[in-house]
BAFI-3210 file (N, C-alpha, C; in Angstrom, 3 decimals, decimal comma, padded with zeros to 6 digits):
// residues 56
n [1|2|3|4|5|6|7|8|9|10|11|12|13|14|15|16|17|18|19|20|21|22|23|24|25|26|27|28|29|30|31|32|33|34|35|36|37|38|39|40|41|42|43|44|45|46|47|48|49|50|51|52|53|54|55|56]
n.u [000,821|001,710|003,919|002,501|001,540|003,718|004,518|002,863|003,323|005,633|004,803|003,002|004,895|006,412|005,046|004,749|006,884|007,581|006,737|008,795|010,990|010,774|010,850|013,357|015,004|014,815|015,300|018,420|020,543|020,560|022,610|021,991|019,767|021,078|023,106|021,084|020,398|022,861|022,993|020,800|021,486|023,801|022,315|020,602|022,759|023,617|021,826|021,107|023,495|024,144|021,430|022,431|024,685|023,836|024,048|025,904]
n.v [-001,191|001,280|001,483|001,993|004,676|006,125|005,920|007,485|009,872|010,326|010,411|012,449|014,165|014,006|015,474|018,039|019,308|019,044|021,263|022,844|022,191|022,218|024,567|025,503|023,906|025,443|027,957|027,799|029,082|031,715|033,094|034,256|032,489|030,087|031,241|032,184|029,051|028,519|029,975|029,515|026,867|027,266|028,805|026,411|024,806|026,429|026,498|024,036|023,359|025,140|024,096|021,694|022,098|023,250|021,414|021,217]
n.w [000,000|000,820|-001,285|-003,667|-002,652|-003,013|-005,794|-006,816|-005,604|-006,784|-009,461|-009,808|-008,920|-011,224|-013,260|-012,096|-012,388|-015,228|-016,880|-016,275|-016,553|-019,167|-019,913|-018,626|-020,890|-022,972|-022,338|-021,699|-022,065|-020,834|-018,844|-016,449|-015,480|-014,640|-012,694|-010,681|-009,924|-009,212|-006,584|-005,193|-004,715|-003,071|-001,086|000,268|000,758|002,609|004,699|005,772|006,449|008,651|009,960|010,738|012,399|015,083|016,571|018,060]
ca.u [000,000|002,726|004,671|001,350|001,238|005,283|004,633|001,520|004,171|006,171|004,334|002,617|006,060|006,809|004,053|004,880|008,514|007,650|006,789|009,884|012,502|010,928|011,550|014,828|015,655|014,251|016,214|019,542|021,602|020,830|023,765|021,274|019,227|022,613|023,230|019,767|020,052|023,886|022,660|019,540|021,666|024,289|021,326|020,194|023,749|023,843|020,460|021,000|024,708|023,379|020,901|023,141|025,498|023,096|023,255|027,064]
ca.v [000,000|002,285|001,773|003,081|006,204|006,611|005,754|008,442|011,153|010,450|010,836|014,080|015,158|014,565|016,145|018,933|019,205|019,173|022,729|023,393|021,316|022,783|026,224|025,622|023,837|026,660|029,063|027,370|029,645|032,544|032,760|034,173|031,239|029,389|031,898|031,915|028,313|028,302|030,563|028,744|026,091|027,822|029,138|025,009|024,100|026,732|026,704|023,067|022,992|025,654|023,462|020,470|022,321|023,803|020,382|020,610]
ca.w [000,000|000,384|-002,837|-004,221|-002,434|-003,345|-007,158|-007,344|-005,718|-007,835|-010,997|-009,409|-009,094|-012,777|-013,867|-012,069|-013,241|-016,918|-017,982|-015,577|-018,042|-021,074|-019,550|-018,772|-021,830|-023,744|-021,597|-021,145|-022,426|-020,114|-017,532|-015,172|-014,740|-013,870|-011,062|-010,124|-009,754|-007,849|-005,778|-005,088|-004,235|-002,050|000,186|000,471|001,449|004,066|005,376|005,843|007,366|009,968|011,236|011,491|013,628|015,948|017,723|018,915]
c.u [000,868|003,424|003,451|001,639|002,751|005,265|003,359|002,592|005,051|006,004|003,744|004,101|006,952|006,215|004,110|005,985|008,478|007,566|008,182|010,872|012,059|011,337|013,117|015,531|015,662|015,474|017,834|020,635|021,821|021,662|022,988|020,465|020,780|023,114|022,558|019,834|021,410|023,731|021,962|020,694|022,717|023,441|020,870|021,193|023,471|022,906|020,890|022,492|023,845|022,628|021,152|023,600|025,066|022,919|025,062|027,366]
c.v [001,259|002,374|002,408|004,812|007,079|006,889|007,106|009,754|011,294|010,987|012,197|015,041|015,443|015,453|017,702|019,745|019,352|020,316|023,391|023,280|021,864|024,256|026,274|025,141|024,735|028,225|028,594|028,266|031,171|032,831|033,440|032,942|030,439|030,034|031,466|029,850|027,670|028,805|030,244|027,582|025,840|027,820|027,639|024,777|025,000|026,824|025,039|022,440|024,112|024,817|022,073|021,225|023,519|022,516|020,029|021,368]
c.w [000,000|-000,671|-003,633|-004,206|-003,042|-005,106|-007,405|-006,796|-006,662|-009,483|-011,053|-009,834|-010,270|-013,521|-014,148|-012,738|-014,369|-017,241|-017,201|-016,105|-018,826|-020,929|-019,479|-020,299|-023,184|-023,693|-021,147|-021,105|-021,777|-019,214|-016,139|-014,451|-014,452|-012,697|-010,258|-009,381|-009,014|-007,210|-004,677|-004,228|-003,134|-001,024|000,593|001,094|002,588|005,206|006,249|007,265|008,700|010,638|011,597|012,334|014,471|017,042|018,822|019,781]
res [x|x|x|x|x|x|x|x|x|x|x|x|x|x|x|x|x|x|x|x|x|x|x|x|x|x|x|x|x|x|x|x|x|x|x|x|x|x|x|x|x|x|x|x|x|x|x|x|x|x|x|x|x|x|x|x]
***
């Protein structure tokens, strides 16, 4: 019953994802979206290390 509910997020979550890849692949060649999206992923690393080492 759970691989169900895992295989239906999943496909939700492709679903959603699709006009998101055609945008980008549309747009690849902007060097802002490439910031936009190390940037994006800077703020994830540090958001993330912060609240590991909030426990030492």
């Amino acid at each position: 019953m759970k691989h169900i509910y895992i295989l239906n997020f999943l496909d939700d979550l492709n679903k959603f994802m699709e006009p998101l890849k055609k945008w980008i692949q549309e747009h690849y060649n902007n060097p802002l979206i490439w910031l936009l999206l190390f940037l994006t992923g800077l703020f994830v690393f540090q958001m993330t290390y912060s609240a590991l080492q909030k426990e030492k």
